[in-house]
C-alpha positions in Angstrom: 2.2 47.0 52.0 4.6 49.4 50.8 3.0 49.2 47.2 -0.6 49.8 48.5 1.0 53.0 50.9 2.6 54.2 47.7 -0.8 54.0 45.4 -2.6 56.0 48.1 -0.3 58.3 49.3 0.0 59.1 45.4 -4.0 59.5 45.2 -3.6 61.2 48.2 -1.6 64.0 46.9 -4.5 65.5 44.8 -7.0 65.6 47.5 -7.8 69.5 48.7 -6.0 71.3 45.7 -7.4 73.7 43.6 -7.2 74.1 39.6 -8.2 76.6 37.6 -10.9 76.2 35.1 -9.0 76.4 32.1 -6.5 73.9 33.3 -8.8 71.6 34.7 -10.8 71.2 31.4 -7.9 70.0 29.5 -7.1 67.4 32.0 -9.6 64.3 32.2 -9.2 62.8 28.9 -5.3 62.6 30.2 -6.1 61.7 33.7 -8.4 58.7 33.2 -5.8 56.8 31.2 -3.0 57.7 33.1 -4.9 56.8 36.4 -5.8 53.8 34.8 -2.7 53.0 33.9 -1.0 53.7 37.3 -3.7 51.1 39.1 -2.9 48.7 36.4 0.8 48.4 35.9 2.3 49.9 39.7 0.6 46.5 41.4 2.3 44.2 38.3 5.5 46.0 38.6 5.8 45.6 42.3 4.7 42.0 42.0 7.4 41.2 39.4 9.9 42.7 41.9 8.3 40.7 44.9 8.6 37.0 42.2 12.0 38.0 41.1 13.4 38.5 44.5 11.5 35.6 45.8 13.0 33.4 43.2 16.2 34.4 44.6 18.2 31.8 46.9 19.4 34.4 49.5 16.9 34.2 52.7 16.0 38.1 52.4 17.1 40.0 49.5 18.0 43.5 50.7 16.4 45.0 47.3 13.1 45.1 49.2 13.9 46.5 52.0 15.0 49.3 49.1 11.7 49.2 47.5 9.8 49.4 50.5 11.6 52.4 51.5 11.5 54.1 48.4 7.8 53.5 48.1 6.9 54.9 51.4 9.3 57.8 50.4 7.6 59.0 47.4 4.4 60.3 48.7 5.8 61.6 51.6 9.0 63.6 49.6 6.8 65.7 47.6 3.3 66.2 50.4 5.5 69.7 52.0 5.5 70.6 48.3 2.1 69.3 46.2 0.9 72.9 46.0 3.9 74.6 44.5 4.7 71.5 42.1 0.5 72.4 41.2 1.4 76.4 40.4 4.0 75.1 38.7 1.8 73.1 36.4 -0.6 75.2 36.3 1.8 78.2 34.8 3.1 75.6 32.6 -0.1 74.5 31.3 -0.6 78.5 30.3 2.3 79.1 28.3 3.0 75.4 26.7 6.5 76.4 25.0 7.6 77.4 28.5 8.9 74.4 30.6 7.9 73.3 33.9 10.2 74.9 36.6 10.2 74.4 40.5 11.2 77.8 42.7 14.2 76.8 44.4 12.9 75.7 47.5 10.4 73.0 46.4 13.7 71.8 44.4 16.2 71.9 48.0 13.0 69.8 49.9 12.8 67.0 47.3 16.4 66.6 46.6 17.3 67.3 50.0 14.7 64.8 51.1 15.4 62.0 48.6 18.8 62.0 49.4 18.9 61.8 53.1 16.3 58.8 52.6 18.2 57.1 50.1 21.6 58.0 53.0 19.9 56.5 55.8 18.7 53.1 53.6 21.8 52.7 52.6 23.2 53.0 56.4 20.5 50.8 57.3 21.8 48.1 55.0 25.4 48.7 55.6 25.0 48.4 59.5 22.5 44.9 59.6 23.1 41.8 58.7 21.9 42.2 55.0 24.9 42.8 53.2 27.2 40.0 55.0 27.4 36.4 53.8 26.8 34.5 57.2 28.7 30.8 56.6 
């Protein structure tokens, strides 16, 4: 569930925003293989996590519960900030030799964001039952 949240919380993301023109011809050569590629190899990869871990002989395997919070995560860490990470792009994709910079508050939200999530899943783990071997 968390892998199908993740794939359309991503697709999600691009709904409503505007691009230029300009920008927006250069992009669907790009698009349609990397969107091709991200329906094709984000399933396999989260599948080979889910055999791996199943293979496992621990009951529940608190990787997981990390994955699962990580996916959910994603989409939801940079929604407060799709349309500035877009200008951003969008000035990039005007002057190529430039590199791609955040303003300063999109970068406090996602670091700021990722960290308390990745704070309170590692709480999570460290106050249940996953981390203790139970003879």
């Amino acid at each position: 569930m968390a892998t199908g949240f993740f794939m359309i919380g991503v697709r999600a993301l691009s709904f409503g925003l505007k691009l230029p023109d300009d920008v927006r011809a250069r992009m669907p050569q790009q698009s349609r293989r990397q969107e091709l590629a991200f329906y094709i190899l984000t399933p396999v990869f989260a599948a080979a996590v889910l055999g791996v871990n199943l293979l496992r002989p621990e009951p529940t395997s608190a990787i997981l519960f990390m994955y699962s919070a990580a996916m959910v995560a994603i989409p939801l860490g940079f929604l407060p900030v799709r349309g500035r990470m877009v200008r951003a792009y969008v000035a990039q994709q005007r002057s190529p030799d430039t590199p791609m910079k955040l303003d300063r508050p999109s970068m406090v939200w996602v670091v700021g964001f990722f960290s308390v999530v990745i704070l309170a899943a590692t709480l999570a783990l460290m106050t249940t039952t996953y981390g203790t071997n139970s003879h």
